[in-house]
C-alpha positions as a printed NumPy array, in Angstrom:
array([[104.499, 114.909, 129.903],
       [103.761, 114.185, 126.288],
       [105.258, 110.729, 125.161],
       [108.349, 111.133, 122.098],
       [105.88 , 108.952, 119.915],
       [102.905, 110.27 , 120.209],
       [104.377, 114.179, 119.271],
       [105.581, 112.052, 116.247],
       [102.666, 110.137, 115.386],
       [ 99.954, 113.241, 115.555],
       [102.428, 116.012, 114.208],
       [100.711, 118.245, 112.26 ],
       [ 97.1  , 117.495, 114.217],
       [ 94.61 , 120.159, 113.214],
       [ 91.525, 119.837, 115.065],
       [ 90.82 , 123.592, 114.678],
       [ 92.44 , 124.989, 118.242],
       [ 95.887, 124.677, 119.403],
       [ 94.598, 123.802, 123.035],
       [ 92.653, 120.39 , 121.172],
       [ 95.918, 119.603, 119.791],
       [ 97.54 , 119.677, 123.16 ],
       [ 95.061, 118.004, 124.463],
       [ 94.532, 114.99 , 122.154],
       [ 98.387, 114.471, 122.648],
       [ 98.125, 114.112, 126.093],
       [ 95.117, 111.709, 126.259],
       [ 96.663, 109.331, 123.496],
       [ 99.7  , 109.4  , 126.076],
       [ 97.716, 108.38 , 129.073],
       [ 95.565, 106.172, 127.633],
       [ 99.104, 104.497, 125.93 ],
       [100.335, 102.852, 128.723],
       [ 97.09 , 101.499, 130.28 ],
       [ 94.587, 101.282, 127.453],
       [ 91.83 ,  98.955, 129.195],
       [ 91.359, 101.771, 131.9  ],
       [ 87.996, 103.711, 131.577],
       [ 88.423, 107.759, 131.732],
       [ 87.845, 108.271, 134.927],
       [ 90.924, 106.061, 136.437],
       [ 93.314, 107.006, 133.812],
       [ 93.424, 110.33 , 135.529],
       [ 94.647, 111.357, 138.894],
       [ 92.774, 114.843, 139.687],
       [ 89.6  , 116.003, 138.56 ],
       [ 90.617, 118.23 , 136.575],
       [ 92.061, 116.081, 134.393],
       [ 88.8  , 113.911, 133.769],
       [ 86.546, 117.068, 133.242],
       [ 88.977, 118.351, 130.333],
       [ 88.719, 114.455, 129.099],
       [ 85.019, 114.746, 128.585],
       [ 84.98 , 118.047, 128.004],
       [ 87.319, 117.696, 124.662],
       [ 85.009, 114.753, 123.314],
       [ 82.148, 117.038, 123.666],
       [ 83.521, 119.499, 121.661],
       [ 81.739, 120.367, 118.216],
       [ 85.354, 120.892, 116.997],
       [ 86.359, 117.32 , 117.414],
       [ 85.866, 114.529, 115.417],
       [ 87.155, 110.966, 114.306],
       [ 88.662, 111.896, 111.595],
       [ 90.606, 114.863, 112.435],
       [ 92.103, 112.685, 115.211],
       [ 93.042, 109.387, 112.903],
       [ 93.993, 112.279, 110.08 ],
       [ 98.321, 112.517, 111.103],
       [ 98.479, 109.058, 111.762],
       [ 97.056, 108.03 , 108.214],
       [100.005, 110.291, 107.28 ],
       [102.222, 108.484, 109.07 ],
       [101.039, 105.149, 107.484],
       [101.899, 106.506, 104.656],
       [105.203, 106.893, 105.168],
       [106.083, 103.584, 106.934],
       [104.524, 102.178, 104.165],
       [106.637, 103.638, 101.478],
       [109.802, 102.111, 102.782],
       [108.297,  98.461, 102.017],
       [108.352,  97.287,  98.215],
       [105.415,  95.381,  99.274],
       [102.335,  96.474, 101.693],
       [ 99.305,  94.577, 102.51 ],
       [ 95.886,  96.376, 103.01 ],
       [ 93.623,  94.402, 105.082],
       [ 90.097,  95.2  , 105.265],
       [ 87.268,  93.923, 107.462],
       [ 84.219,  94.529, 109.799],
       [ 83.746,  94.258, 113.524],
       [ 80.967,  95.035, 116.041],
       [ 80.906,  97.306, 119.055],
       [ 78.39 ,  95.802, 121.612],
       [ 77.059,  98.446, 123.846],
       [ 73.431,  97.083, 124.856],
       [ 74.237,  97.703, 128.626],
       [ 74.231, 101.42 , 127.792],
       [ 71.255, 102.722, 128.243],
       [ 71.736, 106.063, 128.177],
       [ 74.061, 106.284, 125.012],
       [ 72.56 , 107.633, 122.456],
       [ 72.13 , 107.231, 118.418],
       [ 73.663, 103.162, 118.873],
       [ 71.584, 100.647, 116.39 ],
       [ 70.977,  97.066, 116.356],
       [ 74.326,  94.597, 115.303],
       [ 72.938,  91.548, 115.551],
       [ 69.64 ,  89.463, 115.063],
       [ 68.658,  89.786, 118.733],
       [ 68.876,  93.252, 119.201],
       [ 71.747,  93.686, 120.675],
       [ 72.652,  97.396, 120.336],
       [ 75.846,  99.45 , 119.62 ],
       [ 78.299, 100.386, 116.518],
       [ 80.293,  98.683, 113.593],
       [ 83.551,  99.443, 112.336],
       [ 84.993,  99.011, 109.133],
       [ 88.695,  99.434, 109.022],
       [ 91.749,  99.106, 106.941],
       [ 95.113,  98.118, 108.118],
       [ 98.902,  98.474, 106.58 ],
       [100.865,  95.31 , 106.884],
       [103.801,  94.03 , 105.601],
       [104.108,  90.203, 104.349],
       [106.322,  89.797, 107.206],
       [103.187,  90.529, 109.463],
       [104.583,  93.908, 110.562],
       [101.814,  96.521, 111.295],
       [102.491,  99.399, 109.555],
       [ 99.121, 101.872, 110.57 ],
       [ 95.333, 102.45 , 109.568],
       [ 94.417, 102.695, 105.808],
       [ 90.867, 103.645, 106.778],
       [ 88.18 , 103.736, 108.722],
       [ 84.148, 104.461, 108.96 ],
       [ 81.805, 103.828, 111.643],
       [ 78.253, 103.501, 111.68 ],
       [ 75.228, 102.69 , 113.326],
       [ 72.38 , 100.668, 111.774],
       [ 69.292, 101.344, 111.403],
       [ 66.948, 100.344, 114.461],
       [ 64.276,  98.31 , 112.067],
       [ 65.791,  95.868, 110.078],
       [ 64.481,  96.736, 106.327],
       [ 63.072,  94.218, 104.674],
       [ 65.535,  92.077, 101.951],
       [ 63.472,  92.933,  98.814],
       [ 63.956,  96.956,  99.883],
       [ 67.741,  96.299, 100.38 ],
       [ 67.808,  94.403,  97.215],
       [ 67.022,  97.345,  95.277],
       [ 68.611,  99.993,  97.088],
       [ 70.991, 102.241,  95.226],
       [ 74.464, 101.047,  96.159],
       [ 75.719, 103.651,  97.714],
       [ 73.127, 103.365, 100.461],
       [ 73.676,  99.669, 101.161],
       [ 76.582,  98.475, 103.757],
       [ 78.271,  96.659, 101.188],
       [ 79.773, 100.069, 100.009],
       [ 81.584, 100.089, 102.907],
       [ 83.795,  97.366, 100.7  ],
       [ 84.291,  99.736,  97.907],
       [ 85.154, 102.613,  99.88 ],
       [ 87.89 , 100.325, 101.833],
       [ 88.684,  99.652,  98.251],
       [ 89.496, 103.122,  97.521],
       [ 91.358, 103.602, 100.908],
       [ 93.785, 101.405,  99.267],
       [ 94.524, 103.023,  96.525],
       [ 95.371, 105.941,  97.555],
       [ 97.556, 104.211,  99.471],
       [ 98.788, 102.75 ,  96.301],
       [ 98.989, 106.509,  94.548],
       [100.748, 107.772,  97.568],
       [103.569, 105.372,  97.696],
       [104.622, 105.045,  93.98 ],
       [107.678, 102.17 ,  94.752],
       [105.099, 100.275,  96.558],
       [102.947,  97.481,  95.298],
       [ 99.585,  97.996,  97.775],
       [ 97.508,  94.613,  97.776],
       [ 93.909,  95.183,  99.405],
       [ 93.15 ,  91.653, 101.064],
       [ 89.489,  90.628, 102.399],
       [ 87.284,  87.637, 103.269],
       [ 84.238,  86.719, 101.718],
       [ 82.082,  89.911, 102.438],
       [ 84.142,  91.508, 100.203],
       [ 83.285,  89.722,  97.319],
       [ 81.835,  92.559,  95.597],
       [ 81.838,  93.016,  91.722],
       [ 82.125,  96.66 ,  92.25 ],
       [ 85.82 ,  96.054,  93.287],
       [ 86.691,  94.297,  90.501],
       [ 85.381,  97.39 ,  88.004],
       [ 86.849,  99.876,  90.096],
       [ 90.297,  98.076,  89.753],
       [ 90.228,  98.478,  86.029],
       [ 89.075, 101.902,  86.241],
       [ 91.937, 103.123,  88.487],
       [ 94.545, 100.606,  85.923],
       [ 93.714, 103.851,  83.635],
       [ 94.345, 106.472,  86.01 ],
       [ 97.377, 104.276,  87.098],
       [ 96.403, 104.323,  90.73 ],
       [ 95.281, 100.68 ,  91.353],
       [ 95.767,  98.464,  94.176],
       [ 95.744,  94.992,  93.614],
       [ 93.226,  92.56 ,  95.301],
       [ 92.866,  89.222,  96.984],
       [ 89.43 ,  88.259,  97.897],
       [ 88.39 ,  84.973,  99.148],
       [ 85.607,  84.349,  96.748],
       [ 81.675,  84.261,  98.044],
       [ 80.036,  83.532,  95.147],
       [ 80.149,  80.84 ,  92.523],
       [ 79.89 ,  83.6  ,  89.45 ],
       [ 79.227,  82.717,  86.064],
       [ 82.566,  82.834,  83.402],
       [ 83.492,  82.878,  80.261],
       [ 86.364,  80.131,  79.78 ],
       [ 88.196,  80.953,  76.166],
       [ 86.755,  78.521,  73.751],
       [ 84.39 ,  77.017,  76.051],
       [ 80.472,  77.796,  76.5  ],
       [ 79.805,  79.404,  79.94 ],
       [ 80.072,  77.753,  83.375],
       [ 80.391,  78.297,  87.213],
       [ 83.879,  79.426,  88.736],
       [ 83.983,  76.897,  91.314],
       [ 83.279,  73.779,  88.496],
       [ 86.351,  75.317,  85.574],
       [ 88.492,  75.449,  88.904],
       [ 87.887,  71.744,  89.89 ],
       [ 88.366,  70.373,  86.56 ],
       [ 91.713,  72.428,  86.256],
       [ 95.239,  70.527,  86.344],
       [ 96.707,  70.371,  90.177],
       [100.027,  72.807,  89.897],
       [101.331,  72.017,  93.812],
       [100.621,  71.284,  97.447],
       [100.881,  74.107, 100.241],
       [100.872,  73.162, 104.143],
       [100.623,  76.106, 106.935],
       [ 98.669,  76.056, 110.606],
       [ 95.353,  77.747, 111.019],
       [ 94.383,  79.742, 114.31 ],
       [ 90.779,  78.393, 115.888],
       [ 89.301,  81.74 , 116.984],
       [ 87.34 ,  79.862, 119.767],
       [ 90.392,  78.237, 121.641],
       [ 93.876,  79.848, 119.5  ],
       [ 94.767,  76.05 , 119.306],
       [ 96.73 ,  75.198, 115.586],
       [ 95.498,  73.148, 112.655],
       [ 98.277,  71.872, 110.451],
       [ 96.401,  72.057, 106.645],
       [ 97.674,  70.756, 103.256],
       [ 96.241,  72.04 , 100.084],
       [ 96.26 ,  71.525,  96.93 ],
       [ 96.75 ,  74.713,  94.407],
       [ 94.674,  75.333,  91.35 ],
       [ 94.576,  77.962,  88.953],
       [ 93.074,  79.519,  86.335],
       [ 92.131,  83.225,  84.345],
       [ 88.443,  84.022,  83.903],
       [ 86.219,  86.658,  82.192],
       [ 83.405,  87.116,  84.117],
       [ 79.927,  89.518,  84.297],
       [ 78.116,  91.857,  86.493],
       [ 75.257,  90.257,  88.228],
       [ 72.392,  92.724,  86.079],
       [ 72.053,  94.669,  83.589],
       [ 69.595,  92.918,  81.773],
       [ 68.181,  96.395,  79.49 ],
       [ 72.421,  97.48 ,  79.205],
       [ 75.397,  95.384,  78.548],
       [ 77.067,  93.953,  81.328],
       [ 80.428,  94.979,  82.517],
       [ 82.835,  92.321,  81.735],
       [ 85.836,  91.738,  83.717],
       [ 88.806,  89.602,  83.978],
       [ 89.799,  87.825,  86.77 ],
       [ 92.382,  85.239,  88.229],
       [ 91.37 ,  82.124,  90.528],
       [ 92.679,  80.358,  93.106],
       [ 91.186,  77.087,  93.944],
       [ 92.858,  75.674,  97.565],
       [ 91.33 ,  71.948,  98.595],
       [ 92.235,  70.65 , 101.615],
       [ 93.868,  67.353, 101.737],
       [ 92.709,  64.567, 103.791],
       [ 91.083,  66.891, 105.907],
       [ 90.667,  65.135, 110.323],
       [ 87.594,  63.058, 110.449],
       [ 84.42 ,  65.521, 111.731],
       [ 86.021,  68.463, 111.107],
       [ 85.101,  70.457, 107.733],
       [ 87.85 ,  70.338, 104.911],
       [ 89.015,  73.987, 104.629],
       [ 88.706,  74.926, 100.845],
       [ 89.214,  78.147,  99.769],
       [ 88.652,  80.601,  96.5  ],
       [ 90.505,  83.231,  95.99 ],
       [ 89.938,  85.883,  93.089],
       [ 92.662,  88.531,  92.648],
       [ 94.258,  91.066,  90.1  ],
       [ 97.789,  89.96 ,  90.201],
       [ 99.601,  87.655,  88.17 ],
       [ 99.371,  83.602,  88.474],
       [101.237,  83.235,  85.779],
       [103.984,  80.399,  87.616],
       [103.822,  78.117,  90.677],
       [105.777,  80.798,  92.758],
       [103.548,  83.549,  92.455],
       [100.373,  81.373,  92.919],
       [102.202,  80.451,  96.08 ],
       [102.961,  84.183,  96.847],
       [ 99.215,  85.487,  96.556],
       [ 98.572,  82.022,  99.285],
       [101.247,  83.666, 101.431],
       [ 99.835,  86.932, 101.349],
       [ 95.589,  85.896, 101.884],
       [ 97.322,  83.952, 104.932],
       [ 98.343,  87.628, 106.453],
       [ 94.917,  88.32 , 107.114],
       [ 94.627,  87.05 , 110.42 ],
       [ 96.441,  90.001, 111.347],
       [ 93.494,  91.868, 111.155],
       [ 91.595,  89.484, 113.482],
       [ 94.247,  89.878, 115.829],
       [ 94.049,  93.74 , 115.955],
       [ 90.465,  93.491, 116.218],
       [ 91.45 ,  91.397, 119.725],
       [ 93.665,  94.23 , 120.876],
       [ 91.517,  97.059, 119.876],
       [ 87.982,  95.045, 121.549],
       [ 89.576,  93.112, 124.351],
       [ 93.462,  95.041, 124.987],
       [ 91.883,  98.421, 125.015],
       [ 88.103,  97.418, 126.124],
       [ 86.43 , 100.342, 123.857],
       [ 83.036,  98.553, 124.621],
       [ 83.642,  99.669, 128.33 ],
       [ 84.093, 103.36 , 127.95 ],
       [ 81.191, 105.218, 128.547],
       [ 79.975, 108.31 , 126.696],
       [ 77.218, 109.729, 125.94 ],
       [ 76.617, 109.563, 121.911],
       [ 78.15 , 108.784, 118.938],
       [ 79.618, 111.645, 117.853],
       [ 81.676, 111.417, 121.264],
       [ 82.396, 107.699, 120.643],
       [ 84.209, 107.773, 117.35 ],
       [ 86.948, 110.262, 118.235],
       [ 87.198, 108.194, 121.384],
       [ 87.56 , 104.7  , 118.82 ],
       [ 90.15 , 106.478, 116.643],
       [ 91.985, 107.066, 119.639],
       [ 92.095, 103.525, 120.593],
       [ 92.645, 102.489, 117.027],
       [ 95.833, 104.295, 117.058],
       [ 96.735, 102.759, 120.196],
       [ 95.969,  99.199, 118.925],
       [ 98.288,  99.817, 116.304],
       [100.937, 100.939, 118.417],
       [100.837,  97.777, 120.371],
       [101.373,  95.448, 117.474],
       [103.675,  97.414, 116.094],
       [105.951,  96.938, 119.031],
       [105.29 ,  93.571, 119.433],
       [106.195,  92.31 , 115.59 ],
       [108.986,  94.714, 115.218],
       [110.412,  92.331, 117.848],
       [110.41 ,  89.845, 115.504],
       [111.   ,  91.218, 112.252],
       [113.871,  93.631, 113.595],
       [114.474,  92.366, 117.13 ],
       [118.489,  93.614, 117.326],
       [117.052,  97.554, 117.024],
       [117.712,  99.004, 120.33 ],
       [114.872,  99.516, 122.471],
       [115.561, 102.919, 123.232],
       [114.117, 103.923, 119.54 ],
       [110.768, 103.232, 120.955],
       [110.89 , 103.25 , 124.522],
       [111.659, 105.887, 127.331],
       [114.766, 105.879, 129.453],
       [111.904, 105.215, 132.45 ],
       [110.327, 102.421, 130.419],
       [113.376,  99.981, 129.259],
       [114.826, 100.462, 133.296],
       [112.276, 100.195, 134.887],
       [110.753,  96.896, 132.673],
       [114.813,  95.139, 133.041],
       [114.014,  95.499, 137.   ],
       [111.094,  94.4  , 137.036],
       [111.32 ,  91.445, 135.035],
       [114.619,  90.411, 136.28 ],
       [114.385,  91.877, 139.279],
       [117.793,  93.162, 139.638],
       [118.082,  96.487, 141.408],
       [120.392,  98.376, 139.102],
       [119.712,  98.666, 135.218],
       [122.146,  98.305, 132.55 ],
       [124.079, 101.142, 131.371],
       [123.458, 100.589, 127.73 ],
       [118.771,  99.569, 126.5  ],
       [118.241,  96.007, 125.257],
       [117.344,  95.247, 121.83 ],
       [113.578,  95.123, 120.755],
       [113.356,  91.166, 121.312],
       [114.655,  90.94 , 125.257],
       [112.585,  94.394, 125.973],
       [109.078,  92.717, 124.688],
       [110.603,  89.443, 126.786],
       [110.795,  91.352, 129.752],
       [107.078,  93.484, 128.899],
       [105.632,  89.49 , 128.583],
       [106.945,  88.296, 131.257],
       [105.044,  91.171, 133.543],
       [101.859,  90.094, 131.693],
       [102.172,  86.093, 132.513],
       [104.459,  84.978, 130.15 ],
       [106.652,  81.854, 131.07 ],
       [109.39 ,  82.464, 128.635],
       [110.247,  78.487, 128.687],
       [112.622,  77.45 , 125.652],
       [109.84 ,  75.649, 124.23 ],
       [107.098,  78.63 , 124.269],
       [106.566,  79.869, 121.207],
       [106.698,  83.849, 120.892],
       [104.697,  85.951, 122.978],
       [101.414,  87.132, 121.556],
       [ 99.848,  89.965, 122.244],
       [ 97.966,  89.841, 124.646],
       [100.946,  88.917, 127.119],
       [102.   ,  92.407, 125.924],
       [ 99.4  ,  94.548, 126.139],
       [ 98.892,  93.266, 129.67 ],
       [102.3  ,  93.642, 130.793],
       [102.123,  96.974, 129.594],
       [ 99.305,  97.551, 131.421],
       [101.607,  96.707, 134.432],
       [105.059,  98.635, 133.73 ],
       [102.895, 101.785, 133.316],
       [102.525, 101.441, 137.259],
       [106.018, 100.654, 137.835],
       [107.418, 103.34 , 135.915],
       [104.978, 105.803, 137.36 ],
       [106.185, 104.532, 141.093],
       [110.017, 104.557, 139.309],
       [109.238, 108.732, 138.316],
       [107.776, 109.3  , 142.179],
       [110.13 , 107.234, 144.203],
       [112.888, 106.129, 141.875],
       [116.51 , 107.405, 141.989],
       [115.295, 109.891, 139.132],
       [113.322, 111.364, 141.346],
       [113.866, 114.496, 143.757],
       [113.215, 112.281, 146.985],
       [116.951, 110.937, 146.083],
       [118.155, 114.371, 146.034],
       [120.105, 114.637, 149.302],
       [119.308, 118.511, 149.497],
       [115.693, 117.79 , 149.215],
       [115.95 , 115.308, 152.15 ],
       [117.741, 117.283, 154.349],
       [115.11 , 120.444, 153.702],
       [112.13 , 118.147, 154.06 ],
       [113.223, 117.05 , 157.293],
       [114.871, 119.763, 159.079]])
């Protein structure tokens, strides 16, 4: 049985027969519930595994047709939000253990083989995931070119264009959902100059997205009355307009850093990098400048740039453009669920062109499981039953609280994630802060095997049925 969300999520799927269609539906649904399982346990017969492999190795499918009705449906989520964040970054796909897989290229320095992935997600400012923007996968080359070649490469050949194109995800984002103000959000890779022409071009066309990059490079500007200068000197000799304090996440160990900053600001003109036989484009750009105050002894102040289109014109929306570069660990924390929840770096096929309709599978199903777990939080009195099955929300209430008979009416969104953490390890103490998500994806992991034991041997089932019993038995 296909799940309620998924027939929502990939209406309108066209990957060129209406047997695919079916069939992509019901892998997203069994995958769903137990996302870290490879392809040959999610399945019970056969059968079932053979038409697995044998849709990824069809010519018909690919990752884009799959990730197509869900971009859709980003779309729409996102127009119901005056404000969206697009958050853009890269991650690796280690598969040197498979030595059969074919067309993988080197990620790292080592040569350690596999995939990247460059992805865009939709999030609100109050951290709610919304869907993909975009996505592109790629393997590198085998032989690492030599800098001086990649130095001269056209730009659309380099990997940096992967930045751009994100870029451009964005705003058609932006075109698509008039109401909404899109704001494309990156680290320090993204700190290409490209970006900031391609703003102003689509300012003309009125289809812009707005940026905030964490600056990479100490450019060259043009202060107003002033002879030129580096960005990162005009910021530091720039009045002090307020503190900020907020915790930072160690990726290492999750433990918290309490930081305060002080807030700088400033609006630059600034040049492209060559052009030395042409003029140079020139842009304008606005600064942030965020120094760490009294930063622990050992430990490296945290200072950050940030360059971005919109206004700084007052204290508040300085502190508003902070608040918003400070959403981007959302992305790191899909990455998690995506890499570790749904272990894509475990599932085995045979090439490339069977992997990435398998990723955008899994990308959808990352989503999904953040979506759940911060519309907890940002709308946790929504009944459950808007999301969940009948089976699910029963069978999870039994399971956590391990009473035998379910309420008549669901739970809202906040005590059904309490009772999906709490199968995956979480304590619920009144201290414990909320659960994150990988408490969730691995009690999901479990009530999947509940509620299948609840649909064989439940009361729902036919074994209750008293005439079944009787006939079984005679």
């Amino acid at each position: 049985m296909i799940s309620k969300w998924v027939t929502i999520e990939l209406a309108g799927v066209d990957i060129g027969d209406k047997r695919l269609n079916n069939r992509i539906m019901h892998l997203l649904t069994a995958t769903y519930m137990q996302p870290e399982k490879s392809i040959n346990r999610l399945f019970h017969t056969r059968a079932e595994i053979q038409a697995c492999y044998r849709f990824f190795s069809n010519d018909l499918v690919d990752e884009n047709k799959i990730i197509a009705p869900h971009l859709q449906k980003t779309i729409g989520r996102a127009n119901e939000h005056p404000v969206v964040l697009s958050l853009s970054d890269t991650t690796s796909l280690n598969y040197t253990s498979r030595h059969t897989l074919k067309d993988s290229g080197y990620i790292s320095s080592n040569n350690a083989q596999g995939f990247f992935l460059h992805t865009s997600i939709a999030v609100t400012p109050d951290r709610l995931h919304l869907g993909i923007v975009g996505q592109k996968f790629w393997a590198r080359e085998k032989e690492k070119p030599k800098r001086v070649h990649r130095e001269y490469r056209a730009f659309p050949d380099k990997e940096s264009y992967r930045w751009l194109e994100a870029y451009r995800d964005s705003c058609r984002l932006a075109e698509s959902c008039k109401d909404t103000k899109v704001i494309h959000v990156t680290d320090r890779e993204g700190d290409i100059f490209e970006i900031f022409t391609e703003h102003e071009l689509k300012t003309q066309r009125g289809s812009a997205a707005d940026y905030i990059i964490r600056s990479n490079h100490n450019r060259t500007v043009y202060p107003e009355n002033k002879p030129s200068a580096s960005l990162y000197e005009e910021l530091e000799e720039s009045a002090v307009l307020a503190e900020i304090g907020f915790d930072i996440i160690n990726r290492e160990d999750s433990s918290k850093r309490h930081i305060r900053q002080t807030i700088q600001a400033l609006s630059v003109i600034t040049k492209s990098r060559y052009g030395a036989d042409e003029p140079r484009t020139t842009v304008r750009i606005n600064a942030i400048y965020l120094k760490e105050i009294n930063p622990p002894a050992g430990e490296k102040p945290v200072n950050w740039c940030l360059v971005t289109s919109l206004p700084i014109d007052n204290i508040e929306e300085v502190k508003a453009i902070v608040q918003y570069y400070l959403c981007r660990w959302e992305i790191e924390v899909f990455f998690k669920t995506f890499k570790s929840g749904c272990k894509v770096e475990e599932k085995s096929l045979r090439s490339a062109a069977r992997l990435f309709p398998l990723f955008s599978l899994y990308l959808i199903l990352a989503w999904r499981i953040n979506y759940l777990l911060h519309m907890s939080r940002v709308a946790p009195e929504i009944s459950c039953d808007v999301f969940f099955e009948s089976s699910e929300w029963k069978v999870a209430y039994i399971a956590a609280t391990r009473k035998k008979i379910p309420p008549m009416s669901p739970p809202t969104m906040e005590v059904m994630l309490s009772y999906i953490a709490k199968l995956g390890g979480y304590l619920g103490r009144k201290k414990d802060p909320f659960p994150g998500v990988k408490v969730v994806w691995s009690g999901m992991s479990k009530l999947s095997q509940y509620v299948d034991a609840w649909e064989l041997f439940g009361p729902e089932s036919r074994a209750d049925d008293a005439n079944f019993v009787k006939k079984t038995y005679a």
